[in-house]
C-alpha positions, 0 to 999 in steps of 0.5 A: 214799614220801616218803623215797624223793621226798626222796632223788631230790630230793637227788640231783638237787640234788646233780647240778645243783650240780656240773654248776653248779660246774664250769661256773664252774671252766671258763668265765667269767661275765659279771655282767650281772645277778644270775643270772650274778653270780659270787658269786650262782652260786657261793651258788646251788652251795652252797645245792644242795649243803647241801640235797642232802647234807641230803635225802641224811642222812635227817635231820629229815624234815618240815623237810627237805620244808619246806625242799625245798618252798620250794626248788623253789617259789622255782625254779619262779618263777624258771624262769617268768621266764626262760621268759617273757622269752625265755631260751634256757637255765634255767642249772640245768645249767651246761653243759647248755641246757635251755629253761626250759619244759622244765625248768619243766613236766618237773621243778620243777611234778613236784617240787613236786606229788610233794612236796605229795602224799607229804607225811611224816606223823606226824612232828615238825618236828625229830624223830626226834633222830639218834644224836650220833656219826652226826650228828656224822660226816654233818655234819662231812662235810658242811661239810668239802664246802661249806667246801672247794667255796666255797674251791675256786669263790671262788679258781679264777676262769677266765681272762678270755683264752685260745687257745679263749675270750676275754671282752669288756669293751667299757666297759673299751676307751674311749679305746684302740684297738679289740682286737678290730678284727683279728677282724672280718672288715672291719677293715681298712675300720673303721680309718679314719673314723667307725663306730658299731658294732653287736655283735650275735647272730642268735638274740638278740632284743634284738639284732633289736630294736636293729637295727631302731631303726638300719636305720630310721635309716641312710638318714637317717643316711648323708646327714649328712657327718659323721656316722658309718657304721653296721656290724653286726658278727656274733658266731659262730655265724653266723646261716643263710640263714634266721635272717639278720634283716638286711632290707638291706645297702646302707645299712650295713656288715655283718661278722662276728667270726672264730670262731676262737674263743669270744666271750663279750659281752653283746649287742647292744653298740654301740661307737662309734670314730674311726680304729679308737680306742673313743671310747664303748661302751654297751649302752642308749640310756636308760641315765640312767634307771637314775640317781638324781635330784640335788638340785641343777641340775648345768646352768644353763638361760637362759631356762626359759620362752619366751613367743612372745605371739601367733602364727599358727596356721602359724607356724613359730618357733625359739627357742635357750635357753643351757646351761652345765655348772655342774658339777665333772664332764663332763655329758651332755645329753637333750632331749624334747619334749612333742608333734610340733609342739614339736622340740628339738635339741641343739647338743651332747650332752656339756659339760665343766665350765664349757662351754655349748652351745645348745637350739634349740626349733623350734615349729609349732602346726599340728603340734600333735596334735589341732591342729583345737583349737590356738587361744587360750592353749597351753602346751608343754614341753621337758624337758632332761635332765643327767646324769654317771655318778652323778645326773640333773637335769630341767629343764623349758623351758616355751613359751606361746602365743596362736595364731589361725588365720584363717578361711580356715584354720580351715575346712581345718584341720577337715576334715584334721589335718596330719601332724606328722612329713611337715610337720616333715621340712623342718627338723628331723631325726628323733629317732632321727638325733638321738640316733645323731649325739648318740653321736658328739659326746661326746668321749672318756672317761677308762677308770674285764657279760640277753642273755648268750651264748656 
């Protein structure tokens, strides 16, 4: 019995691979994370093929079930993954989507149990020694099939445009006119002016999530005169009556990209443009998180620490710190803030080398979390965050403070705590609106891919 669950094993080895295999023939990857690396799928493809030829021969049996069960145990690991971050398809099957769930439960949990009860017996990890000529001939035969797959696989990559299928590198079309501006429904209308541009599916969940930061903010930000208009532009196939997450079409713009053909980007992509020109295309708002600190400052901060001596506790306070980019790169700029009663805005987010902008750091201690206990001696701080393609630097601007609250207000301020968002509305926007304004006041770069579907 064991030799039998072996055999099945490698004939379903064997399968997956090719299915794999002329996937990668036929339709392009798009390499946004190790799983839809090309070289990655196409290692994964030989691996399958060496273990299936190999449970095929019959050959040393124990390690063959060894190998088999790492192999099936290093699958099942990865299936759970993807089955718990939401993936539609396994990939185990090139073209066929399975749901990771189904593959999880009907095949790799099986595999692994059969293989843990028909465990080969009595035999040695290495033995028996086949005869010379037939493991000379199954082996030669063997690598004749890996050599010749990889050789095929590594020099037939499909093309990245045809009459059926094109593949979309946003972060390759800064600086140049839109391509796909043509196959998008509206435009004609996203020709002219400021958009910022959402390219989304409806059965992504990534995309909704992104979404709903935007629609949150597209009031807000339709009342700045010139700030950008918000698009969300569809990717077929389109989503029905009931899978449309759109909660409403008056704030924004909603279009669609023809389905003339297939479409294969990772999304949600956001892509900002001027007059029908890509001026900035990314697909995560923290993406200088993924950076490497410098060592060194890349701006210079004038002052690092503001002290306001004594104020009142309803005091309202703007403070402006100088920022110059001492760096031999263009720098972008980030401001948090430690609490609600300190807001930091940006005069702009991206400086050329030797340019500065300001900081202005708006300070309201009756805004202040728990502000029932704002007296005395406060401390807060604004961390400004420098980064260019390769390194980040954190700045730390530090306000102190000695706040009193008069009696009058100190017996109100027990029985209420201020909202901090309702109170700071009337002078500073929110951060969402900051950051989708930020997007628009970086100038255009010179031209230097999990949700990927299809």
């Amino acid at each position: 019995m064991s030799n039998k669950v072996l055999k099945l094993l490698g004939v379903l080895l064997l399968t997956t691979a090719m299915l794999k295999g002329w996937q990668l023939l036929v339709e392009p990857a798009i390499s946004s994370s190790i799983w839809s690396y090309r070289p990655f799928q196409i290692l994964a493809v030989e691996l399958e093929l060496a273990i299936g030829i190999w449970l095929l021969s019959g050959f040393f049996k124990k390690a063959a079930w060894l190998i088999t069960l790492l192999c099936f145990s290093f699958f099942s690991l990865v299936t759970t993954y993807k089955a718990i971050t939401g993936a539609e398809s396994c990939g185990c099957f090139g073209f066929v989507s399975v749901n990771p769930w189904v593959t999880l439960f009907a095949i790799d949990l099986p595999a692994l149990a059969a293989l843990v009860i028909f465990k080969p017996k009595g035999e040695k990890f290495l033995a028996p020694l086949p005869s010379f000529f037939r493991f000379a001939g199954i082996a030669s035969f063997g690598v004749l099939i890996l050599v010749t797959t990889l050789a095929v696989l590594a020099f037939n990559e499909p093309a990245k445009i045809t009459s059926s299928y094109e593949v979309l590198g946003p972060e390759m079309w800064i600086g140049q006119p839109l391509p796909v501006l043509k196959d998008i429904d509206i435009g004609e209308k996203l020709a002219k002016g400021k958009w910022l541009l959402i390219f989304y599916r409806h059965d992504c969940q990534a995309c909704k999530e992104e979404i709903q930061k935007y629609e949150q903010s597209a009031s807000e930000l339709a009342r700045i005169p010139t700030g950008p208009h918000v698009a969300f532009v569809e990717i077929s196939p389109y989503a029905g009556p009931s899978e449309n997450f759109l909660s409403s079409k008056t704030l924004y713009t909603v279009g669609k990209l023809s389905d003339t053909k297939d479409w294969f980007i990772q999304t949600p992509q956001i892509v900002t443009i001027e007059d029908g020109r890509v001026i900035k295309a990314s697909r995560s708002q923290n993406a200088e998180n993924s950076l490497p600190d410098s060592k060194t400052p890349l701006v210079t901060v004038t002052p690092t620490e503001i002290n306001l001596g004594k104020i009142s506790f309803d005091s309202r306070i703007e403070e402006k710190v100088l920022i110059e980019n001492i760096s031999e790169k263009p720098v972008f700029l980030g401001a948090k803030s430690g609490c609600g009663c300190t807001k930091a805005i940006l005069g702009s987010n991206w400086l050329l080398p030797q340019q500065n902008t300001e900081l202005r750091i708006f300070f309201k201690p009756s805004d202040r979390k728990m502000a029932k206990k704002v007296q005395g001696q406060i401390t807060e701080q604004v961390a400004l965050i420098s980064s260019n393609k390769s390194q980040k630097y954190t700045t730390i601007v530090t306000i102190r403070a000695e706040v009193t609250i008069p009696s009058s207000e100190a017996k109100n301020n027990k029985e209420k705590t201020p909202n901090s968002e309702l109170a700071y509305m009337d002078f500073a926007p929110s951060r969402p609106i900051r950051f989708l304004t930020s997007i628009w006041n970086r100038p255009p770069m010179k031209k230097g891919g999990m949700n990927v579907h299809k």
